[in-house]
C-alpha positions in Angstrom: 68.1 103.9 47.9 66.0 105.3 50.0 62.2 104.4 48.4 62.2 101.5 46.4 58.8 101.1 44.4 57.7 98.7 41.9 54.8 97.7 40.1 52.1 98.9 42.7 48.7 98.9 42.1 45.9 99.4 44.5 42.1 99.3 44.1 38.9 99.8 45.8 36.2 98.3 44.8 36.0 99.1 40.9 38.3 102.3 41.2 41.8 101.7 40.0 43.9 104.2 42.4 47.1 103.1 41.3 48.7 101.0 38.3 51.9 99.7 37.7 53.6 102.4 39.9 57.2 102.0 39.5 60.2 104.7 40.7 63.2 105.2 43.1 63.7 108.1 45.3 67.3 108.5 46.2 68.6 109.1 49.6 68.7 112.7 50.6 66.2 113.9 47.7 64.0 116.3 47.4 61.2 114.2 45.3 57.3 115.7 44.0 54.4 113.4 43.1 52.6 115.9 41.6 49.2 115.5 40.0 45.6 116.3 41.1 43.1 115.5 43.9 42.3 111.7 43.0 45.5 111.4 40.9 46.5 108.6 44.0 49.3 110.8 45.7 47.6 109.5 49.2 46.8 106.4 48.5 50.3 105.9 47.4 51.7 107.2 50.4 49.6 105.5 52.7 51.4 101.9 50.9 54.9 103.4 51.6 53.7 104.3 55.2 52.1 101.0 55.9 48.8 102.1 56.1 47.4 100.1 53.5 48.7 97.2 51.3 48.7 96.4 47.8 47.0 94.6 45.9 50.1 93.8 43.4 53.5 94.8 43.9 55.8 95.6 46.7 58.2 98.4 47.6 60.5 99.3 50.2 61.0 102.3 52.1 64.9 102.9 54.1 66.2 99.4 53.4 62.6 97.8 54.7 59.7 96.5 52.8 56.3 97.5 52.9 54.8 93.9 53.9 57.6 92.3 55.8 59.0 95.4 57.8 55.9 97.2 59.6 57.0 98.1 62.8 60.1 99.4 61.3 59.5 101.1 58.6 56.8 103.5 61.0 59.5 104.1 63.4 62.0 105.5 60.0 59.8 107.3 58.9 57.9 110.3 59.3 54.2 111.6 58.0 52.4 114.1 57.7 48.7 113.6 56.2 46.9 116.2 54.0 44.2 116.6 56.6 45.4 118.3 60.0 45.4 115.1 62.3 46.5 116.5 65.8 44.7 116.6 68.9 43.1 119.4 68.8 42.2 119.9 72.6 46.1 119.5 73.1 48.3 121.7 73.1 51.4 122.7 71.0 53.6 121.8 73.7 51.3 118.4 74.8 51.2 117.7 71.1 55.0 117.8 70.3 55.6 115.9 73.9 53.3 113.2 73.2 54.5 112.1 69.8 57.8 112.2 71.4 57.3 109.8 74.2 55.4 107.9 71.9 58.7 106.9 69.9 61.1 106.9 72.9 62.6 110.4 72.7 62.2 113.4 74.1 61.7 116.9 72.4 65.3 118.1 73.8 67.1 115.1 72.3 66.5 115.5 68.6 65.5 119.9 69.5 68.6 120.6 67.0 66.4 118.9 63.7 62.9 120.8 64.4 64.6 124.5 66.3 64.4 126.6 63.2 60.8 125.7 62.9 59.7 125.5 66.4 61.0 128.5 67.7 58.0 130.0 65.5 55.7 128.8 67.1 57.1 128.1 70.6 56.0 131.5 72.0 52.1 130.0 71.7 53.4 126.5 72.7 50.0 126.9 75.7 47.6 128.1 72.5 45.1 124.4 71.7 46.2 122.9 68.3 42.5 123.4 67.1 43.1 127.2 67.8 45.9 128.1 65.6 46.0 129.3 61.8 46.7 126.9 59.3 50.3 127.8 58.7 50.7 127.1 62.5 49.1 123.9 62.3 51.1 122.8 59.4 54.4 123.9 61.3 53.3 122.2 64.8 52.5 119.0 62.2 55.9 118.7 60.6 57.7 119.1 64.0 55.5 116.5 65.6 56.7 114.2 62.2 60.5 115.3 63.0 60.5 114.8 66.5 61.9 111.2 66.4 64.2 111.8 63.8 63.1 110.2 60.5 65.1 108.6 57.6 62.3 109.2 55.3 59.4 112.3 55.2 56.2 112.0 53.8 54.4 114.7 53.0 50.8 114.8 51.5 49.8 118.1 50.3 51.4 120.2 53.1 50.6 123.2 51.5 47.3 122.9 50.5 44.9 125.7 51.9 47.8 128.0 53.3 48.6 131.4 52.3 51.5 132.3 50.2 53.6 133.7 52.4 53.1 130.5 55.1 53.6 128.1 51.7 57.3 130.2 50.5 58.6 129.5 54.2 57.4 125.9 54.5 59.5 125.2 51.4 62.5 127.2 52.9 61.7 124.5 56.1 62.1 121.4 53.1 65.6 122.7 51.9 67.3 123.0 55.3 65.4 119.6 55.8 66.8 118.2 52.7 70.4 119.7 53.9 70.2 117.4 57.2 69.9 114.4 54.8 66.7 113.7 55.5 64.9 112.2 52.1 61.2 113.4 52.0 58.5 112.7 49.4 56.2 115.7 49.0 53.1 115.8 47.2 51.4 118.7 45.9 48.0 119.7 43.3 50.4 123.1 42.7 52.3 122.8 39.7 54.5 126.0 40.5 55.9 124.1 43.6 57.0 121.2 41.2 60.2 123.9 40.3 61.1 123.6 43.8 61.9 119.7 44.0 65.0 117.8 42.8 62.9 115.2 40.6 59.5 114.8 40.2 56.7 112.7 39.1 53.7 113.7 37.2 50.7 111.7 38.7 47.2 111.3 37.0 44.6 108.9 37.3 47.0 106.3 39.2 49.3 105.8 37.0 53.0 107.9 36.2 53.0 110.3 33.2 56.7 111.4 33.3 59.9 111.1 35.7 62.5 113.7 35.8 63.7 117.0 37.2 61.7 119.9 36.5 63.9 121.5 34.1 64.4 118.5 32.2 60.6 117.9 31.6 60.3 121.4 30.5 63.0 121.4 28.3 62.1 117.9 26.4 58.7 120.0 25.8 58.8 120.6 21.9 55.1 122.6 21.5 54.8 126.0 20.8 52.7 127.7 23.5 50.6 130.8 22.8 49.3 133.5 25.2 46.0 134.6 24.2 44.2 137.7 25.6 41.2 139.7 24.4 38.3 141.5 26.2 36.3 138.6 26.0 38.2 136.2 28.3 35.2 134.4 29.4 34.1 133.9 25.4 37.7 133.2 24.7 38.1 129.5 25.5 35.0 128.4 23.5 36.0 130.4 20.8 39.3 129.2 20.4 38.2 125.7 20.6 36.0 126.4 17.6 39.3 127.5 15.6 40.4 124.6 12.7 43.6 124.2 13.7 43.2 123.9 17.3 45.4 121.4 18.9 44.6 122.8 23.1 43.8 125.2 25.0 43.3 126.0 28.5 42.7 129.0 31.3 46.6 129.8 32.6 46.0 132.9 34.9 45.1 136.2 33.3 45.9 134.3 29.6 44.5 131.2 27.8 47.4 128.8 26.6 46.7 127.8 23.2 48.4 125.3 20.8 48.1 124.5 17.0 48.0 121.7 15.3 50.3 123.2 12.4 53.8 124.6 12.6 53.0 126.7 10.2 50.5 128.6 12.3 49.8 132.2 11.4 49.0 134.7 14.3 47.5 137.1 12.4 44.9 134.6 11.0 44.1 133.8 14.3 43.6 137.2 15.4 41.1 138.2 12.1 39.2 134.9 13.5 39.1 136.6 17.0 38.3 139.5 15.6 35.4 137.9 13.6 33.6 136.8 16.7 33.4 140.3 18.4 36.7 139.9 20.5 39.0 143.0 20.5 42.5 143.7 22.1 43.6 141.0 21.1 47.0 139.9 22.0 48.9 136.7 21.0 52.3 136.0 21.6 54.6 133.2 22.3 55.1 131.7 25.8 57.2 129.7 27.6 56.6 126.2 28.6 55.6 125.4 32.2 55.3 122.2 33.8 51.7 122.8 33.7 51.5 122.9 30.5 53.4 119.4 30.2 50.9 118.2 32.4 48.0 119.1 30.1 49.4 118.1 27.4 50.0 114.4 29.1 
């Protein structure tokens, strides 16, 4: 087992970040915490890092526990905060050496584990850290987590303010990872990257809404989901909330997902309500479920 966790709960002050956290995360797995900003993704990883402790619980992370195991547990693993914490007056190549040397290795002896995504960004290896584009920083600061060859990777919000195109090929990065046996714990606010993990778990508020892989959650989803569409999509929300029989209903891209109380529901009594409050081109139809809209509904 790589990641161990049970019963954690951490607070601050009269904030509750985390209760009664309880999962595994198996060796060589790909595993989401997906929820929100202040859902407790970081302050969860910062327990399994050693960066904070507990207040109740414990949990251990490659065969070591949290409070016993300090010194080891930071050289097994590897982490990479949400916030870019390089030295920006470095540079890629002084970066990358100087985490190296920090854990007793050198870049050429573990090169074969970070190649496929250093060789991106070796031909600015002279270019300052605080000069390059946020999918460069986020690739200097996963090789500068690699370099010492981790058991575990953390991973909070890696993607988080990088364009698509840098976000599809740091995923690619997390599968060839994954195929090296590394285990890595990623956490994300994008539901569409949950898809992309083994398992997951749906975060909110500090505590754990759901466990399982994407699929499965999806599947074990028993609403029906509605997409709704008129040329009043800014009135459309409100209205729809006003509707009896309204169970939820929320903005999903150019659509609002809406739900009824009643299996019995009738579109076309729906649409004469629409219809009623000055909406036209009205389209409803039946969706299908996303892990989104599990989280919502949670």
């Amino acid at each position: 087992m790589s990641i161990s966790i049970q019963n954690i709960s951490k607070k601050y002050k009269n904030v509750q970040a985390l209760q009664n956290i309880t999962f595994e995360v198996q060796e060589g797995e790909l595993f989401g915490l997906i929820g929100p900003d202040g859902a407790g993704k970081t302050t969860l990883f910062r327990l399994l890092t050693t960066l904070l402790v507990p207040n109740e619980g414990n949990a251990t992370v490659a065969d070591y526990n949290i409070l016993k195991h300090i010194k080891e547990i930071r050289n097994s693993v590897g982490y990479m905060p949400g916030k870019f914490s390089l030295y920006q007056d470095l540079t890629i190549a002084e970066n990358l050496t100087f985490f190296a040397t920090i854990f007793g290795t050198t870049i050429e002896e573990n090169y074969d584990l970070i190649e496929d995504i250093y060789v991106q960004i070796e031909p600015f290896k002279n270019r300052r850290a605080g000069a390059l584009s946020g999918g460069m920083k986020q690739k200097l600061a996963l090789c500068c987590a690699l370099i010492h060859k981790p058991k575990v990777l953390f991973l909070d919000e890696p993607t988080t303010g990088v364009d698509p195109v840098s976000r599809k090929e740091f995923w690619e990065m997390l599968k060839r990872l994954k195929q090296k046996g590394i285990t890595i714990l990623v956490s994300t606010p994008y539901m569409d990257e949950a898809s992309l993990c083994d398992r997951i778990a749906l975060i909110q508020k500090g505590k754990i809404l759901k466990i399982d892989s994407p699929d499965a959650i999806v599947e074990a989803y028993e609403k029906t989901i509605y997409e709704v569409a008129t040329n009043q999509m800014h009135n459309l929300i409100l209205d729809l909330k006003e509707f009896p029989s309204q169970y939820s209903v929320f903005a999903f891209g150019e659509f609002m997902h809406y739900i009824d109380k009643n299996d019995s529901f009738d579109m076309d009594v729906l649409r004469t309500f629409l219809h009623d409050k000055g909406h036209q081109n009205i389209s409803i139809q039946k969706a299908t479920a996303t892990i989104e809209d599990v989280f919502m509904d949670l």
